[in-house]
N, C-alpha and C positions, 0 to 999 in steps of 0.2 A: 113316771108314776110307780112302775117296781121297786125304782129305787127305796122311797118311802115306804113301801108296804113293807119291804124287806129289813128297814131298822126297825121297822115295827116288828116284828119277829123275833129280836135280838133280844135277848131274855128271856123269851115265854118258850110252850113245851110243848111238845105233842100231844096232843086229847086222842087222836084215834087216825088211822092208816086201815082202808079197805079198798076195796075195790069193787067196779060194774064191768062185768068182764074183763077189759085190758084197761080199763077207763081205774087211776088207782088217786083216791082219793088221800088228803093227808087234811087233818085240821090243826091248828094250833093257836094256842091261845095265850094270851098275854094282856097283864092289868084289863081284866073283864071284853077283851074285843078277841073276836074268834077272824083268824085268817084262813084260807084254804088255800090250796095249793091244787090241782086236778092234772095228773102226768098224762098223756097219749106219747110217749119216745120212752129211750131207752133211761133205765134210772138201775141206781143200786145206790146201797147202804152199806159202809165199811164200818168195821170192829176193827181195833187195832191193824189196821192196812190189810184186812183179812175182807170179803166179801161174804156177808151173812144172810142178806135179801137180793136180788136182783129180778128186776119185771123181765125179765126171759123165763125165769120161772113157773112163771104163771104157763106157759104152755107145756110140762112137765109135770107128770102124775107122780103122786107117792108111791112111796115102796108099796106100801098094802092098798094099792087099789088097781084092780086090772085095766091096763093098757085098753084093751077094748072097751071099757065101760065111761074109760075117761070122757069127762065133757069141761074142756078149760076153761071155757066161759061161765061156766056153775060155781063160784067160788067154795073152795073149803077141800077142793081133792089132787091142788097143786102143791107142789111144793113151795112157790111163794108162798101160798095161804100156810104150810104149814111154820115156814121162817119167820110170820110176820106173830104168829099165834107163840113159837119159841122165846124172840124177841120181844115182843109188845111192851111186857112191864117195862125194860130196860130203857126201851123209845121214850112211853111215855113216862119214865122218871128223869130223861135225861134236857137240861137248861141248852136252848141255843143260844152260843155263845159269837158267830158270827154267820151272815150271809153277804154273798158275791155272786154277781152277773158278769161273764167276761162278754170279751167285744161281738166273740159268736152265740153269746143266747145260754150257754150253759150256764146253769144255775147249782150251785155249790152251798151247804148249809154245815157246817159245824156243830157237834154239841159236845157236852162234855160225855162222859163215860168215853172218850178217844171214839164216838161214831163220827160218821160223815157222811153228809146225804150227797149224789150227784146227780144231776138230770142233762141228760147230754143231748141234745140236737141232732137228730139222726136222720135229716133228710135236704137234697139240695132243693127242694121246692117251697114254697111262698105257703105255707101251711100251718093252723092252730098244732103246738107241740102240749104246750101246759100252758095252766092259765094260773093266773096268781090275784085271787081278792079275797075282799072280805062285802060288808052289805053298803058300804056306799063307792067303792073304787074296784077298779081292775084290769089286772095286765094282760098282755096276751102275748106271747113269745110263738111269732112267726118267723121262720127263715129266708 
């Protein structure tokens, strides 16, 4: 069933990347049908083989916010939330141009501007990682 959601993706673009505390939501949309994506594991987003996002971040305060005030689960005073607000336009102006599932569950997404999205598998237990639908189908990538 991934399989299919995932060529459904191939051309269409990101509408919007946020998050519920660690819970990091992606939508995107293609010829009128909105897909989501919902991450709990490790993920990041490359720029030119450089690393611009990555959900580690999200436990990491900005420079201008004091250490003791941080609350990571608040969105908007991490520095993902600030990577994601640098990058945004570019996500969302940029066409997916391929997705892949390999045989362990990571989920790899191509677009053009040279990004690349990766959601990696990050535990040896039988567990919800990310989930991949839209309003009548959906995947669920347990290990």
């Amino acid at each position: 069933m991934v399989e299919n959601l995932l060529t459904q993706i191939i051309g269409g673009k990101i509408n919007n990347i946020s998050r519920v505390c660690d819970l990091i939501c992606i939508e995107i949309s293609n010829n009128n049908k909105n897909i989501f994506i919902h991450i709990q594991s490790f993920f990041r987003i490359l720029k030119n083989n450089k690393v611009i996002i990555s959900g580690e971040d999200i436990y990491r305060c900005k420079k201008d916010i004091n250490p003791d005030n941080f609350n990571w689960d608040i969105p908007g005073d991490s520095i993902f939330d600030e990577a994601v607000k640098n990058y945004y336009s570019i996500l969302t102006n940029s066409q997916i141009i391929e997705a892949e599932k390999n045989i362990t569950g990571d989920l790899y997404i191509l677009l053009e501007n040279n990004l690349f999205l990766q959601i990696i598998v990050d535990t040896s237990e039988s567990e919800e990682k990310y989930r991949v639908f839209d309003d009548f189908q959906s995947f669920i990538m347990k290990n």
